[in-house]
C-alpha positions in Angstrom: 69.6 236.7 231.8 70.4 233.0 232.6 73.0 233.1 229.5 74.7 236.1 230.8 75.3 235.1 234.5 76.2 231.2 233.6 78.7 233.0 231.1 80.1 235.9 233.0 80.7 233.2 236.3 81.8 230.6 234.2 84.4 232.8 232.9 85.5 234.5 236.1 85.6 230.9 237.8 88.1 229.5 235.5 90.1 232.4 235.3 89.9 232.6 239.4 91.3 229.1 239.7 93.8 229.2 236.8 95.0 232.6 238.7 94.9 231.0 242.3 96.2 227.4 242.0 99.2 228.6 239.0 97.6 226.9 236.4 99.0 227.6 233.1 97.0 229.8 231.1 95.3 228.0 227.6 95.1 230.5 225.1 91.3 230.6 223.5 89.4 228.9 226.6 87.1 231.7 227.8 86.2 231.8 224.5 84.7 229.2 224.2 82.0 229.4 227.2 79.7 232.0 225.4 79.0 229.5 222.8 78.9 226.6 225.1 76.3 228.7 227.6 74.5 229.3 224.4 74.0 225.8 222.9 73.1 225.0 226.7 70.3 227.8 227.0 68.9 226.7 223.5 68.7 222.9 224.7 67.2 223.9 228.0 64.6 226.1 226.6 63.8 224.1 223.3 65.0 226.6 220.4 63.4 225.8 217.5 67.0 226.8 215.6 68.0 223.1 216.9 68.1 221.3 213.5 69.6 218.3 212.6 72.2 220.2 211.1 72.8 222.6 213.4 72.9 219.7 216.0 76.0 218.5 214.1 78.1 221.6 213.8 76.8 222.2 218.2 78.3 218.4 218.5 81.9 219.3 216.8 81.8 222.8 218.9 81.1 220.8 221.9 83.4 218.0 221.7 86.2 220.1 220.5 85.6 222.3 223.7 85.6 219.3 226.1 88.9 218.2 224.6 90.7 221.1 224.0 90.2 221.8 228.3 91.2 218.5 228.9 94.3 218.5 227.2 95.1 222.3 227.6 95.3 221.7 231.5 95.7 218.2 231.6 97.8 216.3 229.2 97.0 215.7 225.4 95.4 212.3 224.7 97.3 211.8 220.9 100.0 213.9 221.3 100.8 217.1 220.2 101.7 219.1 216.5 105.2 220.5 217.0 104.8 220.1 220.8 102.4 222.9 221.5 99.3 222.3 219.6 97.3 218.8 220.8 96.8 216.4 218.1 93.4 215.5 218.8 91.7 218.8 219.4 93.5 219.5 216.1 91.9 217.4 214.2 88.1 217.4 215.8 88.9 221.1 214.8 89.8 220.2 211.0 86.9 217.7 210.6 84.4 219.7 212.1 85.0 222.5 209.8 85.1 220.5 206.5 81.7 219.3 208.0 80.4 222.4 208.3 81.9 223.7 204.5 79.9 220.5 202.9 76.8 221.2 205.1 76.8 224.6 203.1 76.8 223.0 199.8 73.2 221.7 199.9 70.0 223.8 199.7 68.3 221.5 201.9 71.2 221.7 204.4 71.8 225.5 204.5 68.0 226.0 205.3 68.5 223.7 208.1 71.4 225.9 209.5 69.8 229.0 208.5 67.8 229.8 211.8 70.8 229.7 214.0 73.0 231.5 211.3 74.8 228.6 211.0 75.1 228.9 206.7 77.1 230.8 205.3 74.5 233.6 204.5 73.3 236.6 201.9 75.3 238.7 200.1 78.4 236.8 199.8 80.1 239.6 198.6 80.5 241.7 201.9 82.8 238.4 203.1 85.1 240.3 200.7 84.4 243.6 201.1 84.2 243.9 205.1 87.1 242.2 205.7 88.9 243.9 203.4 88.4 247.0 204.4 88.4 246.1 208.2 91.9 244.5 207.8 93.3 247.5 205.7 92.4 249.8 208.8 94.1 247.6 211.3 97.0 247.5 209.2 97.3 251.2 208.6 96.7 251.5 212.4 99.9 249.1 213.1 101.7 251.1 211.1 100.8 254.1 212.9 102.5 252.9 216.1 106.2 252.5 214.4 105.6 255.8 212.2 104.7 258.4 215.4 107.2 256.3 217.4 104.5 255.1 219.7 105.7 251.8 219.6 109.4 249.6 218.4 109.6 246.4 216.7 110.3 243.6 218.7 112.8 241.9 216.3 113.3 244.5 212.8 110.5 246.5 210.5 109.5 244.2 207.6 106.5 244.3 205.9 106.9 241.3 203.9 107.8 239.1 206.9 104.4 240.5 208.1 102.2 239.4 205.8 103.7 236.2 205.2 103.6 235.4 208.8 99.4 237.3 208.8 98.6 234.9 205.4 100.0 231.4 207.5 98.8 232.0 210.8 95.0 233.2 209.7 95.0 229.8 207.4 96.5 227.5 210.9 94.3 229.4 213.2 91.5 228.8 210.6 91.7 225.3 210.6 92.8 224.5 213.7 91.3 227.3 216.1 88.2 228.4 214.4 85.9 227.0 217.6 87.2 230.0 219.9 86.5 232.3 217.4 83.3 230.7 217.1 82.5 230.4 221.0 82.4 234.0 221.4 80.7 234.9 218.2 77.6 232.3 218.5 77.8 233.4 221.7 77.5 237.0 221.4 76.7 238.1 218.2 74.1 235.6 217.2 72.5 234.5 220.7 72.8 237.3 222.9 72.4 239.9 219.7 69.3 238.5 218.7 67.7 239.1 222.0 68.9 242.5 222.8 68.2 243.8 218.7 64.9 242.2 219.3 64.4 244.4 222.8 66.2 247.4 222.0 66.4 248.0 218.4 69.8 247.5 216.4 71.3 250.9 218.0 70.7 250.6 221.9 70.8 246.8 221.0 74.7 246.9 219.8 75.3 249.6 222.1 74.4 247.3 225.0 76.0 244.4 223.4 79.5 246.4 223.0 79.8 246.7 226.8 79.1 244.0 227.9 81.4 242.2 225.6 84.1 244.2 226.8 82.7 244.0 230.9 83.0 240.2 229.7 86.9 241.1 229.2 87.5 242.5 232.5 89.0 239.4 234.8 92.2 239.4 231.5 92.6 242.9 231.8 93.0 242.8 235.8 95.2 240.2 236.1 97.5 241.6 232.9 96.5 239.5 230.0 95.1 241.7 228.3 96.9 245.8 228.5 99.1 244.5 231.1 99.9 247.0 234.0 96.6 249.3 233.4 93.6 247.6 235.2 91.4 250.7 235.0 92.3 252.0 231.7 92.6 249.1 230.5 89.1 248.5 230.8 87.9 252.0 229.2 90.1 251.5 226.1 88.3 247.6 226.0 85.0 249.0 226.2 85.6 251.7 223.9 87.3 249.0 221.4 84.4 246.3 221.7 81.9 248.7 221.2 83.2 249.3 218.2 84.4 246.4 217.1 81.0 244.9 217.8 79.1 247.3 215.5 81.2 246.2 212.6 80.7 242.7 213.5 77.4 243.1 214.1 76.7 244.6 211.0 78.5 242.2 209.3 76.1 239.6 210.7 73.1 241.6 209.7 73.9 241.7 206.3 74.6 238.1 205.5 72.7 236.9 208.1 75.2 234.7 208.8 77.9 233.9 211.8 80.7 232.5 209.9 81.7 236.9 209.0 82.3 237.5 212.4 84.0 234.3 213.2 86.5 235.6 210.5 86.7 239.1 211.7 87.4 238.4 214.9 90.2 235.5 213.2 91.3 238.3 211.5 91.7 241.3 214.4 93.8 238.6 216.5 96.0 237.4 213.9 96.5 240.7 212.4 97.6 242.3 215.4 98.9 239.6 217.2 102.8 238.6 217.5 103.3 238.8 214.5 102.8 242.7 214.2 104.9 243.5 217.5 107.6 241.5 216.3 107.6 243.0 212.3 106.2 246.0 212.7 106.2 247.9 216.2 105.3 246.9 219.9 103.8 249.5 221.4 105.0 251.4 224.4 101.7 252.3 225.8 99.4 249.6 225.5 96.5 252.1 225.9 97.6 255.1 224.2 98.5 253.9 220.7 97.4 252.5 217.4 96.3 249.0 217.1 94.0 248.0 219.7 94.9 250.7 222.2 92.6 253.7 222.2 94.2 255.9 218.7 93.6 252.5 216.8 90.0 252.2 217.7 89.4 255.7 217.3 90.0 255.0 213.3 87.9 252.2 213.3 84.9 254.3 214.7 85.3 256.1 211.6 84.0 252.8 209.8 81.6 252.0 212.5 80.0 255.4 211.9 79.0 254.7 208.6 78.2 251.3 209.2 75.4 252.6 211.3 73.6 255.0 208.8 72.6 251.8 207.3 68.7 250.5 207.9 69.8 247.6 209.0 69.6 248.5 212.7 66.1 249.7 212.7 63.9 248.1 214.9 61.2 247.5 212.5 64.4 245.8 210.4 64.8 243.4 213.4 63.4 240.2 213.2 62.3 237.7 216.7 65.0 235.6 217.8 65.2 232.9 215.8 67.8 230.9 218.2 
């Protein structure tokens, strides 16, 4: 409970006072407060998950996310990649991840990440097979939109300007923006998850988890960040889309036991149908109605989520206590 209302007025704050005093808006910075609340709680309440380890992938996380406010609303301390991306934040990023790729190359090491899901996990395989499959059915989806004429392409329909584009922005963001990614996954689908799996069972558990995750959402959607111009609706396709979203996440975490899978789903769902898509392949009309993320586009995905959940995973006698 203390996580979810430091989170939830965390979030609303900032967006409140970016909203009220004209601040500019810094792509990824909500994101990172789940993760941050998170780390917090754990400290406060003496997790047993805090390793020496862990400790040192929390301190890249942290100081990344102190920087990357600081010189998203205030002014970049090294300068700036290209004029848009601050130099520093950049490169706490890019060190922090190497740290946490050679922290996963020792036995000894991955055990000490292991209770906060901080290794890279179990059957390494479904890092393949997951994404795979879940980036397939976003594609198809996008495709959708141009082929019923639900949506246009911002600039011309071309596929292989598409991928290109998909294939260099999921290896910059990677490197360079993997802690946003990572604030809302720790946050959500290793901290908060493991409590309401624990309470619940995996089906109520993810079901609960879904909505608020998308209630979480709601302060973008109102003020036209996210489905611009549909407030309400906007809100019931979010729902509808993090509900399912979150069950393939969180059955991608449940199987490898591991955070990093959804860090890169959820790299791969904004990438994928980010700019890139509306420019190459079709902006849709109806940011509700439609493929992609709107409410058609998550109705496909369901199809995966559906047989995600036959599996035993979610259980309750599958569960184990939280560990974080």
């Amino acid at each position: 409970m203390v996580f979810l209302i430091i989170t939830f007025a965390a979030t609303y704050l900032l967006q409140f006072v970016v909203f009220k005093f004209g601040l500019k808006s810094v792509s990824g910075t909500d994101m990172l407060i789940p993760a941050t609340v998170a780390i917090m709680c754990m400290f406060i309440f003496k997790s047993k998950a805090l390793t020496r380890e862990t400790k040192i992938i929390f301190a890249f996380f942290l100081v990344y996310t102190i920087l990357y406010f600081f010189e998203g609303y205030v002014s970049p301390i090294m300068g700036s990649l290209g004029g848009t991306l601050p130099l520093l934040s950049s490169i706490i990023a890019i060190l922090g991840l190497i740290t946490a790729i050679i922290l996963n190359l020792k036995k000894k090491w991955r055990k000490g990440l292991k209770p906060a899901k901080l290794f890279m996990g179990k059957n390494l395989k479904f890092y393949i097979i997951i994404p795979v499959i879940y980036f397939v059915l976003l594609f198809v989806s996008l495709i959708l939109n141009y082929v019923f004429g639900l949506g246009v392409p911002g600039k011309e329909f071309n596929l292989t300007t598409y991928f290109m584009s998909f294939i260099t922005l999921t290896i910059m963001y990677g490197l360079l923006f993997w802690p946003t990614f990572f604030g809302e996954e720790f946050g959500w689908r290793v901290y908060l998850q493991n409590r309401l799996f624990y309470l619940f069972g995996g089906y109520k558990g993810v079901l609960i988890l879904g909505i608020i995750w998308g209630v979480w959402h709601s302060g973008t959607i109102i003020l036209g960040m996210n489905y611009p111009g549909q407030p309400v609706l906007g809100n019931i396709a979010m729902i509808f889309g993090t509900i399912i979203m979150g069950i393939i996440f969180s059955y991608a975490v449940l199987k490898t036991g591991s955070v990093w899978i959804a860090v890169l789903l959820h790299l791969i769902t904004d990438v994928a149908g980010g700019p890139a898509a509306n420019m190459f392949i079709a902006t849709p009309l109806d940011s509700v109605f439609s493929f992609g993320p709107g409410i058609y586009g998550m109705a496909i995905m369901a199809l995966f989520a559906l047989i995600l959940l036959k599996s035993n995973l979610w259980k309750k006698e599958n569960i184990p206590k939280p560990s974080t």
